[in-house]
N, C-alpha and C positions, 0 to 999 in steps of 0.2 A: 050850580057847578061853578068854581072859580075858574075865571079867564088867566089866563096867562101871556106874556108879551115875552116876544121874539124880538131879540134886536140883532142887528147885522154885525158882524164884527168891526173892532175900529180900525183904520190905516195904519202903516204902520209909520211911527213919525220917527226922520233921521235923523238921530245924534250930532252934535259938534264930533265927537269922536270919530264916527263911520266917514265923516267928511273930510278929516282930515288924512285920514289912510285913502279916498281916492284918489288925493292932491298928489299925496306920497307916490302913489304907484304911477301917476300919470307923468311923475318927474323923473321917476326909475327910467320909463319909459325913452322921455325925451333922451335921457344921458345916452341910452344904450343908440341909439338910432344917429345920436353927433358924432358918438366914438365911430362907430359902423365908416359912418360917410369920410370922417377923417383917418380911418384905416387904409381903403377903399382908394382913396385919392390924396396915401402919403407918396408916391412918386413923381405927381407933380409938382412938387416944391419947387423952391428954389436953390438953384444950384449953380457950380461953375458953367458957365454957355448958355445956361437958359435964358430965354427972354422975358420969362414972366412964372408969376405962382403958380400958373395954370396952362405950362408949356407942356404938349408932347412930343416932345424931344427924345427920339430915341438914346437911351444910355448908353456908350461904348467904350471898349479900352484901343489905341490906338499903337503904334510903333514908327518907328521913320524908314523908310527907303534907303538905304546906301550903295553906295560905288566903291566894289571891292576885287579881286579877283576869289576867283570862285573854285578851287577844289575841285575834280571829278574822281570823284572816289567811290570804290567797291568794298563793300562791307560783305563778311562771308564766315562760314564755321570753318576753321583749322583744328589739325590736328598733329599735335606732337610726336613725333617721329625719333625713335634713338638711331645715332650715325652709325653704329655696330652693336649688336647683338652677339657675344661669342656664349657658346655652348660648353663647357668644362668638361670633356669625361679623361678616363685615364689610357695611356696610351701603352701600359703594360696590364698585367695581370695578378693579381696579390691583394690583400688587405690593409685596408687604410685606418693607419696609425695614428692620427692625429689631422685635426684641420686647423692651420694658424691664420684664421682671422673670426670677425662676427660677422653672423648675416647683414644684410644692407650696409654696410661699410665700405666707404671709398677705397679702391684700392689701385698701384700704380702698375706700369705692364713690369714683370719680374719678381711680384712679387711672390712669396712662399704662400700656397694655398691650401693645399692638401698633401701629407706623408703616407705612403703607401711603403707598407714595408721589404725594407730594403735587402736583407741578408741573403734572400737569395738570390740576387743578384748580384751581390758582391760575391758568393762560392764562385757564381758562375764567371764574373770575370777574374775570379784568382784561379781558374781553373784556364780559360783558356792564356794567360801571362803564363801558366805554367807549361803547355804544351810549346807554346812561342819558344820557350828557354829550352825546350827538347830537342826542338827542328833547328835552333840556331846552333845548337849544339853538331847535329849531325850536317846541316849545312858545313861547318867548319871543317869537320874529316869530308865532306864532302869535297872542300877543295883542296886541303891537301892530298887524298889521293889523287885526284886531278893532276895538282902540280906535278907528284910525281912521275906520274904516267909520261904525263910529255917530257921531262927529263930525258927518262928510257926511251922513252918513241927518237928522241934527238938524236939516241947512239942508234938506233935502230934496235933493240934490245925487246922491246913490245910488238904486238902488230895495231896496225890501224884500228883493226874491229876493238881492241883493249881500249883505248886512249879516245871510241867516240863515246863506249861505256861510261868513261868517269867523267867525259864531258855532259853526258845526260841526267848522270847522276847529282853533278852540281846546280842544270839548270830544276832541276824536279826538286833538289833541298830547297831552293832559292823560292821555285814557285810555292812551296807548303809554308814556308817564311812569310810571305804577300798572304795566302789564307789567314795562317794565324793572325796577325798585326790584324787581318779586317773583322777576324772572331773575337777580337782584343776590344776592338773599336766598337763594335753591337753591343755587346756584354758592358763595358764602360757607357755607351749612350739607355744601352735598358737601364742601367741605373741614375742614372741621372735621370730619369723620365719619373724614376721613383718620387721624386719633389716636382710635384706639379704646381707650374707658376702660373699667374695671370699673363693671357694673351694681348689683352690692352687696359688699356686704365679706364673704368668705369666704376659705375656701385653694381656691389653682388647681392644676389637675389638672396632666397632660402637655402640652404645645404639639404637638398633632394636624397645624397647618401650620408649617412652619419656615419664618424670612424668607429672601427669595426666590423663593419660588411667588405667582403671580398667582393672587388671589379673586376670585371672583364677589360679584356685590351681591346679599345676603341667600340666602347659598345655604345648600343643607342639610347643607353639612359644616363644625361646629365649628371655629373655631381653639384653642380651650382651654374647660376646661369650671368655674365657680367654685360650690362648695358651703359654703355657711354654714351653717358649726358652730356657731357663738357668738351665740348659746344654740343648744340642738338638741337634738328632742325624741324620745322611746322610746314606740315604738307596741305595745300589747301585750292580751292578751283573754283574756275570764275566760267561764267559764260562765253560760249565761241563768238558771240557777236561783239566782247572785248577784245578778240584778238588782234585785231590792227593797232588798235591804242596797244596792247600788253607790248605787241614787238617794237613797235615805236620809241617806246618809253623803255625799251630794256636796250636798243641799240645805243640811245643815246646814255644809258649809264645811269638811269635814275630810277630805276622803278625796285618800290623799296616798301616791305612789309612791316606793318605796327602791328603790335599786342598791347590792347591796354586793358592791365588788372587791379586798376586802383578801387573800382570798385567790391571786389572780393578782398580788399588790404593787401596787392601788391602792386606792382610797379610797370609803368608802361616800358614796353620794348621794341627798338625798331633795328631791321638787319636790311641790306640790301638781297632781292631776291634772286639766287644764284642759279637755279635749274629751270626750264618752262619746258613741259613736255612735247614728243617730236611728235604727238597724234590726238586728235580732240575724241573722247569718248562718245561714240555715235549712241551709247545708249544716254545718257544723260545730256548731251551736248556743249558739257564744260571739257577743261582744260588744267593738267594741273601744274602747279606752282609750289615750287618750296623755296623756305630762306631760312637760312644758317643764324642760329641764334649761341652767344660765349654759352649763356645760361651759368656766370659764372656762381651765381647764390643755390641754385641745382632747383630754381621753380618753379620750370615745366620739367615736368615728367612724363615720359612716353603712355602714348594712350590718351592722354588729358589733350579734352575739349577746349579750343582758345575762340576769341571773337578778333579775325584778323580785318585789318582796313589798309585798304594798297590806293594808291594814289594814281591815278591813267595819264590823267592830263589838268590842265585849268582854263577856268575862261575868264579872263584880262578885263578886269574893269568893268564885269556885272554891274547888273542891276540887282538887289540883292534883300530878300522882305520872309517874313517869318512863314514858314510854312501855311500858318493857323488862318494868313491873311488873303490865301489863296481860296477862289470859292468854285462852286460847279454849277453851270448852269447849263440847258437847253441846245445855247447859241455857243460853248465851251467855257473857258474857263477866264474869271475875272475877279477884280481886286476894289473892293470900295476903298475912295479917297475923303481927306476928308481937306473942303477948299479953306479959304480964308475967311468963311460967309459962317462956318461950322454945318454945310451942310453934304453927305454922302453923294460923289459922283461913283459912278459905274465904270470901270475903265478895263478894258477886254487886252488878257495878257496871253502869253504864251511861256511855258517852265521850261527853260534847256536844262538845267539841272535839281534834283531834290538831293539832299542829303540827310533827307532825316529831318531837318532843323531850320532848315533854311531853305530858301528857293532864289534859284537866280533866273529870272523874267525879261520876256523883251512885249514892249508895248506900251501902251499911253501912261504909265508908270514911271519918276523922273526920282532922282536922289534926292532927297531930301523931302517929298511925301508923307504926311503922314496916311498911312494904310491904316483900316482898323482890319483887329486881329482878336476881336470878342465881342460879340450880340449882334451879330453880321443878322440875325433870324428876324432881329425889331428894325432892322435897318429899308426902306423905301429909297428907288434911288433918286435924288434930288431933293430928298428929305432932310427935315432940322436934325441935326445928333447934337449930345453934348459929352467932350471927354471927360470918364470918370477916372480918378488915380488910378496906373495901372496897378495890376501885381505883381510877386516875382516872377519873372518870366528866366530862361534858360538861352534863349535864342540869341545867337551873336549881333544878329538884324535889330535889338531892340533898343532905347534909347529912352534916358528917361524923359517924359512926358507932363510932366507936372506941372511945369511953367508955364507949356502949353492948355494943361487943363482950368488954372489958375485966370485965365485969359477973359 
């Protein structure tokens, strides 16, 4: 039988090639793990305030402190109010001929609104001028019998009882004469009511009747409705715990309502506030307030929602730091400073006033501070910071910073 031999397989031997793709991948490798670590710790760089490559220096944007007087002002929804309201209907009865104007058109008081047809009311007043001309007629033989009589009564020629006849006869002409003249006088004013004019100057609304419908005398459906805008006033309410500031500030003559609508594309407006009501609403527990505005462009319109701001009082020579700078804490409220050293002190304030924007403070807080007013969350107090360029900011309190971060 022939033998046969087994041999083992051979190793397997590594390429220059296979070697040079581990080198490849093991270099992939390192880039990827340098970038990593230089991602990772691009914040510690070098920058304005830092001390070094490898500072942690909290980042912040800072503002300054100022000495200002301070505003105490109430920000509130108003609402547009027309000074009159008049309702148009007809004050006779007949059909309307014509209406001489356009709907929403300004119109002034007198002027011709609606014609309601006239003719019969002119029968009616050339009806009672003609009975006038009857009785003034029998008036007249009224007192020439009269005259007579007493002639005769002088000779004794009549008796008494004749001469009080023609005396009653004259005063009874005379009184149907005063009837007519006031039958004259109705009849002449029913027609004149036929042209119905505007009651005051305002813009008119829709025409509710169109000519050709017959109206009722003084009935209770409008022909058109006029609202005067010009001037026209914003009714608005503040809280009862302003009311000592409100009357204060209104005895001395200064308490004075803004509208400002620049940002819907119109124009700030300010009126002094002329009415404050005699009773605080126990259900809501404000108080209301109106101020008379010309509105002479016509752009508040009754019903329309305003954003009004009334001014109570001010505090002389605040302290005075952006809202955003103000913080909360446990122990209440406080403001990080930033020293000379660039490093966050803790300084515990107290807000007499906010407006929105600003805050005017009392406490370890001094003019000219800078306060930070961004990354307050990375801030440790007695901690390194470094100020970054601020952004734009809005707040009156701000000031630019640059020179300081440049430092």
């Amino acid at each position: 039988m022939e033998e046969r031999q087994i041999f083992a397989p051979a190793a397997p031997v590594r390429t220059r090639r296979s070697r040079g793709l581990g080198w490849l991948i093991g270099g992939a490798a390192l880039v990827v793990v340098l970038t990593s670590f230089a991602y990772l710790n691009r914040g510690t760089g070098s920058a304005p305030g830092q001390r070094g490559p490898l500072s942690t220096a909290a980042p912040v944007q800072v503002a300054l402190a100022l000495r200002r007087d301070m505003p105490v002002v109430e920000r509130t929804i108003g609402t547009v109010v027309a000074n009159t309201t008049v309702q148009v209907t007809s004050r006779v009865q007949g059909v309307i001929d014509s209406a001489h104007f356009t709907e929403g058109q300004f119109v002034k008081t007198g002027d011709l609104l609606f014609q309601v047809d006239p003719r019969p009311f002119q029968a009616a007043l050339a009806q009672a001028r003609a009975q006038l001309a009857k009785d003034e007629a029998l008036l007249k033989n009224a007192q020439s019998s009269e005259k007579r009589v007493r002639s005769l009564s002088a000779q004794h020629l009549v008796s008494p009882e004749e001469l009080d006849t023609a005396v009653a006869a004259t005063a009874s002409a005379t009184a149907t004469i005063e009837a007519d003249q006031a039958a004259v006088d109705l009849a002449q004013l029913n027609l004149d009511y036929t042209r119905i004019r505007a009651a005051v100057a305002g813009k008119t609304g829709p025409i509710l009747v169109q000519p050709g419908n017959t109206v009722a005398a003084n009935g209770s459906s409008p022909l058109v409705t006029i609202t005067q805008v010009r001037p026209i006033k914003v009714s608005f309410s503040l809280p009862q715990s302003d009311l000592p500031r409100i009357q204060a500030r209104a005895r001395a003559g200064g308490l004075v309502a803004a509208i400002d609508q620049s940002d819907e594309g119109g124009e700030a407006f300010s009126a002094p506030v002329d009415f404050v009501s005699n009773h605080v609403d126990d259900a809501s527990g404000t108080i209301e307030l109106r101020a008379t505005f010309p509105n002479e462009d016509a752009s508040l319109v009754p019903g329309q929602l305003v954003d009004v701001t009334v001014e109570l009082s001010k505090i002389p020579n605040a302290t005075v730091v952006p809202r955003e700078a103000v913080n909360t804490s446990p122990d209440g409220l406080f403001v990080y400073v930033v020293d000379g050293e660039s490093h966050a002190v803790q300084k515990s304030v107290k807000v007499l006033f906010d407006d929105g924007k600003d805050d005017a403070i009392e406490g370890g807080v001094s003019p000219g501070d800078r306060v930070i007013v961004d990354g307050q969350l990375r801030v440790v107090p007695g901690a390194a910071v470094f100020v970054e360029q601020p952004r734009a900011v809005t707040s009156t309190a701000v000031e630019d910073v640059s020179a300081t971060a440049a430092e």
